[in-house]
Z-matrix of the N, CA and C atoms (Angstrom, degrees):
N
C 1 1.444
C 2 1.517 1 109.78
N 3 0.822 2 112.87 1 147.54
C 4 1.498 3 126.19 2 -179.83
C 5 1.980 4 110.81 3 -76.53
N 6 1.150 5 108.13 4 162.64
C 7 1.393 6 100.42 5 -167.50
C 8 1.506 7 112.12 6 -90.26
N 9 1.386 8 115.18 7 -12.13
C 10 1.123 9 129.90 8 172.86
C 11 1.876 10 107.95 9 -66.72
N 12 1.580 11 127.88 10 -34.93
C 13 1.177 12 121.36 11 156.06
C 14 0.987 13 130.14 12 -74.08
N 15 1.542 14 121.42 13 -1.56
C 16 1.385 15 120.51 14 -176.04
C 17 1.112 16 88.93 15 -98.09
N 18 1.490 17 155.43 16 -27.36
C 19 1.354 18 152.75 17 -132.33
C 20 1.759 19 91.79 18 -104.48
N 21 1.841 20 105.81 19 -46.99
C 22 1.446 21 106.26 20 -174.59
C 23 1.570 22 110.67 21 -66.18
N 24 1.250 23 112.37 22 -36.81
C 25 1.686 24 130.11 23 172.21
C 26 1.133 25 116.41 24 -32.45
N 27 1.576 26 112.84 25 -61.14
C 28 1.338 27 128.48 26 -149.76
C 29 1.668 28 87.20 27 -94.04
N 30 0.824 29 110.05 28 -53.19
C 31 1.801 30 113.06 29 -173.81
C 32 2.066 31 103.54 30 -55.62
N 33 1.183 32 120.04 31 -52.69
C 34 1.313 33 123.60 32 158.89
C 35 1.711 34 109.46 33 -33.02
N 36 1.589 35 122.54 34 -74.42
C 37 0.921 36 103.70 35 -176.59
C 38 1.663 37 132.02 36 -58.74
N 39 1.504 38 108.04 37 -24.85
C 40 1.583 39 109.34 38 -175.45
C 41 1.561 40 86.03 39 -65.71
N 42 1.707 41 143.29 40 -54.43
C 43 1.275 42 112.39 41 -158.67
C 44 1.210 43 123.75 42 -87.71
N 45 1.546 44 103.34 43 24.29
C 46 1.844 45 119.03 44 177.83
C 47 1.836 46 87.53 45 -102.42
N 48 1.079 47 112.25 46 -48.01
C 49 1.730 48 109.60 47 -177.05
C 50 2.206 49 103.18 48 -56.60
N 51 1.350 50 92.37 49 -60.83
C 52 1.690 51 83.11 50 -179.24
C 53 1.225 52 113.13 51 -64.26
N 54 1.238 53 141.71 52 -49.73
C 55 1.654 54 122.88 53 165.19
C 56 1.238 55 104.61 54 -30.19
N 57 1.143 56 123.19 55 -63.18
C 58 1.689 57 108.29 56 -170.51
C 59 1.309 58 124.09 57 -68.55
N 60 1.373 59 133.60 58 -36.33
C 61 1.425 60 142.22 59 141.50
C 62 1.687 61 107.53 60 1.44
N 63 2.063 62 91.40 61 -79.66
C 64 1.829 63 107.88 62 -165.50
C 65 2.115 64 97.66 63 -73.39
N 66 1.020 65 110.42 64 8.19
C 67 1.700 66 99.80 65 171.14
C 68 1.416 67 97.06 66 -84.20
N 69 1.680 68 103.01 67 -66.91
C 70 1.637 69 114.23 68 -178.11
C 71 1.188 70 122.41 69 -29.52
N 72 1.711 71 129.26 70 -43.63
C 73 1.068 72 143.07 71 -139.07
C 74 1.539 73 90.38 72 -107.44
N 75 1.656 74 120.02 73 -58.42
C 76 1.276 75 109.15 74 170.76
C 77 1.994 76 129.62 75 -43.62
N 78 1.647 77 82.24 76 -58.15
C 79 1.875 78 78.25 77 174.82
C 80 1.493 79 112.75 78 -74.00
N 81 1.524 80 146.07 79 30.82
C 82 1.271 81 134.46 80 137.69
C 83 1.313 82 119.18 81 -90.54
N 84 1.639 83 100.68 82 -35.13
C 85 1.778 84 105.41 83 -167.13
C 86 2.233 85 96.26 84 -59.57
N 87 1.366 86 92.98 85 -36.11
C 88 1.585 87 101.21 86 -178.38
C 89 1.670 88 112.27 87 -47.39
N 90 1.283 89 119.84 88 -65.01
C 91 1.149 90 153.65 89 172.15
C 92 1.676 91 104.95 90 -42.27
N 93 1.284 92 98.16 91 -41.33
C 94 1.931 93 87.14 92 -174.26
C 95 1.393 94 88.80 93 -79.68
N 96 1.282 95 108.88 94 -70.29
C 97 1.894 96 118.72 95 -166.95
C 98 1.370 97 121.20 96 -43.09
N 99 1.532 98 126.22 97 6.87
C 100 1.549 99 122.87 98 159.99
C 101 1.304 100 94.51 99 -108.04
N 102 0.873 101 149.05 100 61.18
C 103 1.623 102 153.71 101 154.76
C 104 1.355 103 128.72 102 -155.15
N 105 1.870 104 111.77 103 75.20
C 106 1.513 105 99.26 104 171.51
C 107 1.354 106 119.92 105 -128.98
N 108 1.880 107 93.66 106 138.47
C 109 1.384 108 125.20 107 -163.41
C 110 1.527 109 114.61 108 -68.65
N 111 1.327 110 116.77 109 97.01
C 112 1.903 111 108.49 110 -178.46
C 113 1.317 112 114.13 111 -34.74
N 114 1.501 113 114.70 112 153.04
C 115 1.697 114 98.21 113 159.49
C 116 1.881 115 96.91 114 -76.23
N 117 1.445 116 88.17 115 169.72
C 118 1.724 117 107.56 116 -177.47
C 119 1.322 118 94.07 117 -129.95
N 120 1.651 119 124.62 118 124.65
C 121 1.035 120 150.91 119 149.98
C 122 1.928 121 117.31 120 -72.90
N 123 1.349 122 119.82 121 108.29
C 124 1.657 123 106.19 122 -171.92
C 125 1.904 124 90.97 123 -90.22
N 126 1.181 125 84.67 124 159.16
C 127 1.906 126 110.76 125 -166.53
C 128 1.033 127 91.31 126 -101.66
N 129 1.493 128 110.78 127 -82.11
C 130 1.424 129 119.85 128 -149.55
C 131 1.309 130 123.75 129 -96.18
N 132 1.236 131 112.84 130 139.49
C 133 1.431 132 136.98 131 -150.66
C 134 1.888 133 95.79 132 -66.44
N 135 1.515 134 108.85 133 171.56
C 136 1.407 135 89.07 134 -178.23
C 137 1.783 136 107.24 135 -92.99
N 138 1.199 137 111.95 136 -20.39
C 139 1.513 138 94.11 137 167.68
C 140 1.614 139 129.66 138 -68.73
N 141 1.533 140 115.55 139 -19.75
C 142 1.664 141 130.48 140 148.12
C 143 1.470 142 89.27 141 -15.71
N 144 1.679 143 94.23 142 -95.38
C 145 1.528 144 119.65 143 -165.18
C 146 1.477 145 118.97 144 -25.68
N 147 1.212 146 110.65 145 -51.00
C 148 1.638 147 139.54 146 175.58
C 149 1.725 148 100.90 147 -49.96
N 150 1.365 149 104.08 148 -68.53
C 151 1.541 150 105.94 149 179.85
C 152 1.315 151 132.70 150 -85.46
N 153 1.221 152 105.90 151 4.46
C 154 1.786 153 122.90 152 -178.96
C 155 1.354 154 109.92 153 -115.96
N 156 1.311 155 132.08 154 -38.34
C 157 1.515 156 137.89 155 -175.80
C 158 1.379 157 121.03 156 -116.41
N 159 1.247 158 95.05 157 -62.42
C 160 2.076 159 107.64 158 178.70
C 161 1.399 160 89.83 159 -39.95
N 162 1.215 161 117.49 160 -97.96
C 163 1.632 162 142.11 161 -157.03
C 164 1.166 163 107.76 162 -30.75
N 165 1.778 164 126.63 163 -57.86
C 166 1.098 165 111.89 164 178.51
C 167 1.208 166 149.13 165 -83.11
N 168 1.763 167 97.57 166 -7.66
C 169 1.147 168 130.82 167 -158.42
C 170 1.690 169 97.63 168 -90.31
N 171 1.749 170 113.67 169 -24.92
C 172 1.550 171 115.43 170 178.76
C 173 1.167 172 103.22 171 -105.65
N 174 1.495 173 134.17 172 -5.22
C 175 1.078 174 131.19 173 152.90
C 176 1.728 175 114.81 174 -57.17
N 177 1.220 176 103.59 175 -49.79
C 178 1.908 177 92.62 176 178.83
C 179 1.647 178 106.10 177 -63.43
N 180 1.320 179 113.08 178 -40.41
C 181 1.565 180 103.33 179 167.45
C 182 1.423 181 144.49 180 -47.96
N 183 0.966 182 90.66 181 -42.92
C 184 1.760 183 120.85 182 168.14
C 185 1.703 184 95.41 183 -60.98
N 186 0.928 185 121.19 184 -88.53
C 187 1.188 186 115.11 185 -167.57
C 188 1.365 187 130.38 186 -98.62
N 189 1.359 188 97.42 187 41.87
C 190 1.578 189 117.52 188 172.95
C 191 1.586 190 99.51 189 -65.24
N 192 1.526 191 106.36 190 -58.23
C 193 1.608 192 134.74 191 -168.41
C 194 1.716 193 127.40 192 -102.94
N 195 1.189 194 129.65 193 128.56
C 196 1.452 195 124.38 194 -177.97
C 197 1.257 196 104.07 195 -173.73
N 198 1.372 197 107.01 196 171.40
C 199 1.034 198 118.72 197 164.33
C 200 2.039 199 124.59 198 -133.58
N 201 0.816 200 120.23 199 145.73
C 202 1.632 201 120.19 200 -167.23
C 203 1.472 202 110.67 201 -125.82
N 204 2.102 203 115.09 202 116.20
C 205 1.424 204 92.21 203 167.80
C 206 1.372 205 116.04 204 -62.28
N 207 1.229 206 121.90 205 -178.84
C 208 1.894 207 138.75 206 160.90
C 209 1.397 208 97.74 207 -143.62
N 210 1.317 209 93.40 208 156.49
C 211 1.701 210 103.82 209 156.41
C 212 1.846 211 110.12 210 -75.20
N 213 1.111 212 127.38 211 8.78
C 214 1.458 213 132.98 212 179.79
C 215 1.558 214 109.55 213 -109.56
N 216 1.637 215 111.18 214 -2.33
C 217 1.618 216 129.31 215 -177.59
C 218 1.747 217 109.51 216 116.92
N 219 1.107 218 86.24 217 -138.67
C 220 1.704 219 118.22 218 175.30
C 221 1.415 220 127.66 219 -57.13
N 222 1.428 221 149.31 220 55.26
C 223 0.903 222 127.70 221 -155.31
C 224 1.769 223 109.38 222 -71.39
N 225 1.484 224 149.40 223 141.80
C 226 1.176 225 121.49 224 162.52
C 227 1.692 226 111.23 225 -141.05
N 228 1.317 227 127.08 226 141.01
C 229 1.329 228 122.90 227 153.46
C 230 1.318 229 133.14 228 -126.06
N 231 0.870 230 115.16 229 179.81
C 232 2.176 231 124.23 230 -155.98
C 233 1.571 232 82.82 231 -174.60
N 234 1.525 233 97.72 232 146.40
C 235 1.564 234 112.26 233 168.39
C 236 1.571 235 85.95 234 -83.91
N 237 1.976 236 87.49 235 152.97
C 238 1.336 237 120.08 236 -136.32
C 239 1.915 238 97.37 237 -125.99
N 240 1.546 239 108.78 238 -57.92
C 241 1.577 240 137.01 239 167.50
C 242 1.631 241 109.43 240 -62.61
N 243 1.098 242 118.60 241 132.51
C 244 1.950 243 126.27 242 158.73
C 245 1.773 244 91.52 243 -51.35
N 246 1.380 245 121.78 244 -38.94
C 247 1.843 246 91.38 245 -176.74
C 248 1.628 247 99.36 246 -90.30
N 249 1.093 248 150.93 247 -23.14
C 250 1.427 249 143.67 248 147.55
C 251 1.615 250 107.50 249 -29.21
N 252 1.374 251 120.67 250 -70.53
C 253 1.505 252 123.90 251 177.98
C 254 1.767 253 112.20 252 -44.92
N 255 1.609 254 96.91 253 -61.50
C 256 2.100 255 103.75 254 174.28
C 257 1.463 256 89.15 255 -31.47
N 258 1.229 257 110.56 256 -107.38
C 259 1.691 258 106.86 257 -171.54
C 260 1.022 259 142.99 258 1.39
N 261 1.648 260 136.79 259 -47.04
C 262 0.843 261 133.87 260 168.85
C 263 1.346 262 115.17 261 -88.69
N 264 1.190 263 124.07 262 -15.43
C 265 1.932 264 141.65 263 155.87
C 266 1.506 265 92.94 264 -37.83
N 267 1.772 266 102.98 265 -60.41
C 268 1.753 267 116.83 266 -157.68
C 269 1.612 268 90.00 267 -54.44
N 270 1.230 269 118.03 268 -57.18
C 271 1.322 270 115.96 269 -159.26
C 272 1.562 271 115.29 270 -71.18
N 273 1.417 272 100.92 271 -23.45
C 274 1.658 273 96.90 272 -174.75
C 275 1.984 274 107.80 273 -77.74
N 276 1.227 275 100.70 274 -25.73
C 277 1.355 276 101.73 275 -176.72
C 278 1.604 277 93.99 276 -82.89
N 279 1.104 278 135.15 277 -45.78
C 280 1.983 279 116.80 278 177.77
C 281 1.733 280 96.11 279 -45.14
N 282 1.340 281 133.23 280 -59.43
C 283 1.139 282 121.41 281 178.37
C 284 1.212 283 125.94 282 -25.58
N 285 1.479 284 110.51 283 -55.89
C 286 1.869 285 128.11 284 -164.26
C 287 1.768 286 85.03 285 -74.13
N 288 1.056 287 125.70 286 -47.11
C 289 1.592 288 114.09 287 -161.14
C 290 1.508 289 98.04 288 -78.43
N 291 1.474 290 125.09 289 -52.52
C 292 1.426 291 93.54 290 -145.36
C 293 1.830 292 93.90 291 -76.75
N 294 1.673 293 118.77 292 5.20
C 295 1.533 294 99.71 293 169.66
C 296 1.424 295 115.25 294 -79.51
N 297 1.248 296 109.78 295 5.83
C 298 1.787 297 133.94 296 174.63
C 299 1.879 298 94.69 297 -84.05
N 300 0.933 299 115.91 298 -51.86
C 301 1.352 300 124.85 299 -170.69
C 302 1.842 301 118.85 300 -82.10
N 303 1.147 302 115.07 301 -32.38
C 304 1.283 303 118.61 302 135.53
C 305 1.440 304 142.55 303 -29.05
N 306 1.678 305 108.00 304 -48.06
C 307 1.784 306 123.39 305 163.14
C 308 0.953 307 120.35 306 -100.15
N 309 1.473 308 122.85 307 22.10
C 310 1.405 309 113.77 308 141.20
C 311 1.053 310 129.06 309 -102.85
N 312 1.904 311 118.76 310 160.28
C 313 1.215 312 114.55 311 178.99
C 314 1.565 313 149.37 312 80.05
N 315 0.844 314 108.83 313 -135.17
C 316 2.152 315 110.01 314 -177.95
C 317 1.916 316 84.25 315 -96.72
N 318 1.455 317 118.69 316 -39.74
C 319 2.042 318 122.24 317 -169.64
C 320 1.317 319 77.46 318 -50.42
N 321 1.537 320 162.28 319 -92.74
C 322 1.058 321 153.51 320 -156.62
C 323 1.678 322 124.27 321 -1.67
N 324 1.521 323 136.53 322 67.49
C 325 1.336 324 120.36 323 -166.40
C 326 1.395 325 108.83 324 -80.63
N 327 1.246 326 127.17 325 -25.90
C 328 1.719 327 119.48 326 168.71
C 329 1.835 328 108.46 327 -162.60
N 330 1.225 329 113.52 328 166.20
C 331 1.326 330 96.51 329 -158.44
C 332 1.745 331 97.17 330 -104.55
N 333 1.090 332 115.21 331 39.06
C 334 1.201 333 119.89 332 168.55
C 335 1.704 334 120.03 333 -134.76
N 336 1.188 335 149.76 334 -120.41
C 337 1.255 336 130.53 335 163.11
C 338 1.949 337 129.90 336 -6.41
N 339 1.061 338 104.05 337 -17.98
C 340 0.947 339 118.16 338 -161.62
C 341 1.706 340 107.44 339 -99.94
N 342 1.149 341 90.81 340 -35.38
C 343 1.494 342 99.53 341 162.86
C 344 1.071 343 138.96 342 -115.13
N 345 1.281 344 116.99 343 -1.01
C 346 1.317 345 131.53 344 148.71
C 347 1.854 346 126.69 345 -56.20
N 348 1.156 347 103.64 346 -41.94
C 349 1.711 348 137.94 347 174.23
C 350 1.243 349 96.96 348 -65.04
N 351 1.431 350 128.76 349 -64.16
C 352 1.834 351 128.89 350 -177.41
C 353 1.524 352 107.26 351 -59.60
N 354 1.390 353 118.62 352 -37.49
C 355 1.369 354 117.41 353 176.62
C 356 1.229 355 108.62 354 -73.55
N 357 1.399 356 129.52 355 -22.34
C 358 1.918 357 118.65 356 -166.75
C 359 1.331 358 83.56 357 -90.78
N 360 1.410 359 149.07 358 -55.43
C 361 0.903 360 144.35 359 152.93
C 362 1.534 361 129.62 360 5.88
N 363 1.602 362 97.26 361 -66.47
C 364 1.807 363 99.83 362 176.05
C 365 1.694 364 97.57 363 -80.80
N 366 1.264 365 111.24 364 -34.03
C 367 1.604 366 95.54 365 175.78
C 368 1.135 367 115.82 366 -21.56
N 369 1.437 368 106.92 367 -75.86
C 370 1.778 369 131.93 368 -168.80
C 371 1.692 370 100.18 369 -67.86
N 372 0.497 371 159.65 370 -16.87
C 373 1.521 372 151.84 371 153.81
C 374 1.426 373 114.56 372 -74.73
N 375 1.780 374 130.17 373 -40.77
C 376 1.040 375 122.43 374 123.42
C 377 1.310 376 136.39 375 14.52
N 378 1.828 377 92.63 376 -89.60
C 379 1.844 378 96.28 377 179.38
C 380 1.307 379 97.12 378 -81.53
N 381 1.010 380 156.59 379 -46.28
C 382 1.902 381 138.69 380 -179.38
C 383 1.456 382 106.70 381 -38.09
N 384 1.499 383 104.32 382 -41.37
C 385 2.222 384 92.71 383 -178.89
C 386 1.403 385 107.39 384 -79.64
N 387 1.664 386 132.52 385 -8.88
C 388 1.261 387 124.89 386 -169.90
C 389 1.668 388 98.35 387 -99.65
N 390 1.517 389 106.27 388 -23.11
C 391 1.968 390 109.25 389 170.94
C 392 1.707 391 91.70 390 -69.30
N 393 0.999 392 124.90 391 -51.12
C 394 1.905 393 124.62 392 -153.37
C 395 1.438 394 87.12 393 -60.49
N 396 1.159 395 127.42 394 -54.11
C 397 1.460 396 140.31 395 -141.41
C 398 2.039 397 96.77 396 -62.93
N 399 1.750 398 91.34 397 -55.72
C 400 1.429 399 99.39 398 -178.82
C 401 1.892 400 116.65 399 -79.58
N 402 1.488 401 103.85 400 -13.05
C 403 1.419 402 111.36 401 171.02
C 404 1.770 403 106.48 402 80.59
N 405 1.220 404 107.14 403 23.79
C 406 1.902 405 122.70 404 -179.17
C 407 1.433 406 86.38 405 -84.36
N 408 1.158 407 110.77 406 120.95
C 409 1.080 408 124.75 407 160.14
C 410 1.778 409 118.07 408 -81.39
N 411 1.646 410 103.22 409 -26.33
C 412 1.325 411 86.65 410 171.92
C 413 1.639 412 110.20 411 -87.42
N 414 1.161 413 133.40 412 -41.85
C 415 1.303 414 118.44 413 125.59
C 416 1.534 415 125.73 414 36.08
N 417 0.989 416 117.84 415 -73.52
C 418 1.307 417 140.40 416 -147.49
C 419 2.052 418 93.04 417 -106.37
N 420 1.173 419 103.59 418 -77.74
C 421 1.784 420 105.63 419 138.78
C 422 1.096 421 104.29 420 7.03
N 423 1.198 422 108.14 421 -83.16
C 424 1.609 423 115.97 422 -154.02
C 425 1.531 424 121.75 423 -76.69
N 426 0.958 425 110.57 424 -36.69
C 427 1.723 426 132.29 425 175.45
C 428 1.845 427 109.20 426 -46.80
N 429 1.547 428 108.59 427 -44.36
C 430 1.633 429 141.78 428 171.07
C 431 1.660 430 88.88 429 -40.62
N 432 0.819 431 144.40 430 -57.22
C 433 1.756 432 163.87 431 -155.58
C 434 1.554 433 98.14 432 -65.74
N 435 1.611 434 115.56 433 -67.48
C 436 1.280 435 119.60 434 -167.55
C 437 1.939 436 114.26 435 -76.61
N 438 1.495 437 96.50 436 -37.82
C 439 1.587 438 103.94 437 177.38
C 440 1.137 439 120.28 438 -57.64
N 441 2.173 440 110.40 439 -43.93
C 442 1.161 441 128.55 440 -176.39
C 443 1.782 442 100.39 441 -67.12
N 444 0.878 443 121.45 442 -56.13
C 445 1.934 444 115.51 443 -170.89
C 446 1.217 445 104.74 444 -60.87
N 447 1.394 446 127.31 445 -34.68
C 448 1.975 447 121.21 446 -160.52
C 449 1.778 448 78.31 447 -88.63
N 450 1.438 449 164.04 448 7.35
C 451 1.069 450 153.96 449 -176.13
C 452 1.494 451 91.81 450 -107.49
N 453 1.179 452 119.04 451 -60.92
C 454 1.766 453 121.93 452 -171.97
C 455 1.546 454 106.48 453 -66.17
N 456 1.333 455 127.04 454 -17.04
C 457 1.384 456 109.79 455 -165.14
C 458 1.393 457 81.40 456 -111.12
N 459 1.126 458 144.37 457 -4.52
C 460 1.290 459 133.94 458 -174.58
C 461 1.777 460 120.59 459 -107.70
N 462 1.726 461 97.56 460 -3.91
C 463 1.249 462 130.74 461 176.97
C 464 1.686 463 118.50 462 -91.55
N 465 1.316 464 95.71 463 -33.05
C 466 1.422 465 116.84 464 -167.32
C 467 1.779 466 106.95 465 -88.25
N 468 1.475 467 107.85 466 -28.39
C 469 1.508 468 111.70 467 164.61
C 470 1.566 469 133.70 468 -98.24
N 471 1.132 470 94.83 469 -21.99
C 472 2.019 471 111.51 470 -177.17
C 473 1.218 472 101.71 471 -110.84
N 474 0.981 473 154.25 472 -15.89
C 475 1.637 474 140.37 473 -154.10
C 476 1.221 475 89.17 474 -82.69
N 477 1.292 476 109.46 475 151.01
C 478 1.613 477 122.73 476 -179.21
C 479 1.500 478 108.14 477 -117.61
């Protein structure tokens, strides 16, 4: 072939490559620009969080589930109702968020321990919505374990 077809060749394909380029480029620029994220200003302080969400929110966890001796045996309960189960769903997801709400912002006390603790945190709230989900009460049991330690070890270094 002569170099004059290789020249039309090669030039053909670059304006088969840039057409496709300005398609690509159009359907992302599309794709970003219907989606905008407010800024978020955080309010509440992290002991708020602590005394408004954490606390109560692992309080329904905590004692969603147990068991009690008697002199009559075994006593035991587990939510029983789909709105008994919601509830402790409700509560396991305040867990997962406010350890979302924890890493943001000025609540940030160092970017190490500090965020490690908010993440074990949503861990264990985590597995409490994946016990609610399946309705395991031991499940749910068990989840009490991971929420309860990322609270004590995270109590035992920051508490003021």
């Amino acid at each position: 072939m002569k170099a004059v077809h290789w020249l039309f060749l090669i030039s053909l394909g670059l304006f088969v490559c840039g057409i496709g380029f300005v398609v690509a480029a159009a359907r992302s620029a599309r794709h970003a620009s219907s989606v905008t994220v407010p800024v978020t200003t955080p309010v509440a302080s992290v002991k708020q969080i602590m005394k408004g969400i954490v606390g109560p929110a692992a309080t329904v966890i905590f004692k969603s589930v147990g068991a009690t001796m008697t002199a009559q045996g075994v006593d035991e309960w587990a939510p029983k109702t789909d709105e008994e189960w919601e509830a402790v769903g409700n509560s396991a997801a305040a867990i997962v968020e406010s350890g979302n709400l924890l890493m943001m912002g000025t609540r940030v006390l160092d970017r190490g321990d500090w965020i490690k603790m908010s993440q074990a945190m949503i861990e264990g709230g985590k597995e409490a919505l994946k016990a609610v989900s399946a309705k395991s009460a031991e499940g749910v049991m068990a989840s009490g374990e991971p929420i309860n330690v990322s609270c004590d070890t995270c109590h035992e270094r920051y508490r003021r």
